[in-house]
Structure formats: structure tokens, C-alpha cells
C-alpha positions, 0 to 999 in steps of 0.5 A: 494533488489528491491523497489515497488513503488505504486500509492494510490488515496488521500482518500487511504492514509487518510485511511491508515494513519488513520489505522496506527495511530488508530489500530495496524499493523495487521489491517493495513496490512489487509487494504493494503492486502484487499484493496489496493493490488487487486487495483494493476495492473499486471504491476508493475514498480520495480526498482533494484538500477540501 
């Protein structure tokens, strides 16, 4: 299995840890699907555990 690190701006994550707090998963990972993946680069550095 390999991890996917990936970088949020400060305001990002207030925002994400609001959402999880206050709403269930699903709006959460709509806001991680719509917002913060197509932020996402091409490039992602993966590691594999080596």
C-alpha cells in the first residue's frame, strides 16, 4: 500500500477540520474531492514503504 502525502495551506485544513467536526463524512470528502484534490499537482510524491 503506498501513502500520498499532500500539502494543505493553513486555512485548508481550519476548513477541513471544521467540516469534520460539524458535518458527517460525506460532506467531507466532497470538500476533499471538489476543493483540495484539483489543487493537487500531477506530480505526487508517493512513498512505497522503501
Amino acid at each position: 500500500m503506498k501513502k500520498v502525502f499532500i500539502v494543505l495551506e493553513p486555512e485548508e485544513i481550519v476548513k477541513l477540520e471544521g467540516i469534520l467536526m460539524d458535518h458527517d463524512g460525506e460532506e467531507a470528502w466532497e470538500y476533499l474531492q471538489f476543493v483540495i484534490y484539483p489543487k493537487i499537482k500531477k506530480k505526487v510524491s508517493c512513498l512505497d514503504g522503501k
